[in-house]
C-alpha positions in Angstrom: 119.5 101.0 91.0 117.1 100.4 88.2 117.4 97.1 88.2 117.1 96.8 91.7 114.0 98.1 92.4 111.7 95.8 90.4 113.8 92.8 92.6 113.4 94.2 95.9 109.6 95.4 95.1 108.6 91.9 94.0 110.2 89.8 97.0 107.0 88.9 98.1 105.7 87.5 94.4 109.1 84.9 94.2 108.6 84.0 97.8 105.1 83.3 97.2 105.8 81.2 94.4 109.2 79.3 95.7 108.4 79.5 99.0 105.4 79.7 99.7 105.4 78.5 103.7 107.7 81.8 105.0 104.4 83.8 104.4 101.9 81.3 106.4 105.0 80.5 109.4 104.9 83.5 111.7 108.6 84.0 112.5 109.7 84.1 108.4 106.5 86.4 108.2 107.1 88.9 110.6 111.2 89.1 109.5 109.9 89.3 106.0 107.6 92.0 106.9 110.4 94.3 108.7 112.3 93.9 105.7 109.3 95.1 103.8 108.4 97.9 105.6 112.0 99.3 105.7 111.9 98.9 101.9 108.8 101.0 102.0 110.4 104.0 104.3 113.0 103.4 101.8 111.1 104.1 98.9 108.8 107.3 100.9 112.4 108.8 101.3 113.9 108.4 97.6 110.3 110.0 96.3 110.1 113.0 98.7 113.9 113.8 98.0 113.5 112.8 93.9 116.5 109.9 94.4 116.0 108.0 90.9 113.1 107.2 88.6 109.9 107.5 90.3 108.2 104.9 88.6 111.3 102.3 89.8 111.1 103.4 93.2 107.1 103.5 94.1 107.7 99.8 93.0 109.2 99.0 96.8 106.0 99.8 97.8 104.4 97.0 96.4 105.9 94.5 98.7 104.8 95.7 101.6 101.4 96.3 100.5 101.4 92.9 98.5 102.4 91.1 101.8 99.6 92.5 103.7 96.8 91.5 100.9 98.5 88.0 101.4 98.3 87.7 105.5 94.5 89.3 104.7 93.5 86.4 102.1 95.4 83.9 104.4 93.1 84.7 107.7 90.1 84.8 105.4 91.3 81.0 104.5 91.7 79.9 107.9 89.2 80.8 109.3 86.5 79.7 106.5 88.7 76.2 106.1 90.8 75.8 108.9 94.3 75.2 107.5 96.6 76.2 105.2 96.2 76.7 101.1 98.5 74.4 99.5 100.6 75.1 95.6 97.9 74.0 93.2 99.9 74.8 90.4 101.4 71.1 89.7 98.4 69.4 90.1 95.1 68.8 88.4 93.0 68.0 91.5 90.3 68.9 91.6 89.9 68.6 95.7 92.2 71.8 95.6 89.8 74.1 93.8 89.4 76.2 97.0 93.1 76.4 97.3 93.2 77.2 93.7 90.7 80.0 94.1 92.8 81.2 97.4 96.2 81.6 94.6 94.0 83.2 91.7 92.9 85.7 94.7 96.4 86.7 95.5 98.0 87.1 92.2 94.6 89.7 91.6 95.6 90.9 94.9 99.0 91.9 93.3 97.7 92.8 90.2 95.3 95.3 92.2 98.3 97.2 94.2 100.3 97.8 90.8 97.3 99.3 89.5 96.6 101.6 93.2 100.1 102.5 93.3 100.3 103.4 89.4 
């Protein structure tokens, strides 16, 4: 189990990296986030009944959390730009710095609900 719980908690982080289009498409999103928040319940259960290390467990929380901050950044770029952020991370353009910006936001974004949940 202790090597599960940094997996599951981070599903959101490798999809965001590999693939990246199941958090903008709304079907993949919202199966994603059931999965998410059941992984959460999950976690609520294993801290109030002290199931494993406390530390390993609070990290299922971060996915669910972490998709949220995502679907939050991702309206704010719609709706200033009017599509969808692209990968910048394979290319030097520098027509993408807004994109860029929108990727630098949600890795902070993660970085910030590691340090509220620790």
């Amino acid at each position: 189990m202790s090597i599960l719980c940094p997996i599951l908690g981070l599903n959101v982080l490798v999809i965001f990296f590999f693939k990246r289009e199941w958090l903008f498409q709304l079907r993949p999103f919202l199966i994603l986030l059931v999965i998410n928040c059941m992984l959460f319940a999950l976690s609520s259960i294993l801290i109030a009944r002290a199931i494993g290390d406390r530390n390993l467990v609070t990290m299922l929380k971060i996915s669910l959390l972490y998709q949220v901050c995502i679907y939050i950044l991702l309206l704010i770029f719609r709706t200033l730009y009017r599509r969808d952020p692209v990968d910048t991370f394979w290319t030097s353009d520098t027509k993408l710095f807004r994109d860029g910006i929108f990727n630098f936001m949600c890795i902070m974004a993660l970085v910030a609900v590691v340090l509220i949940l620790y």
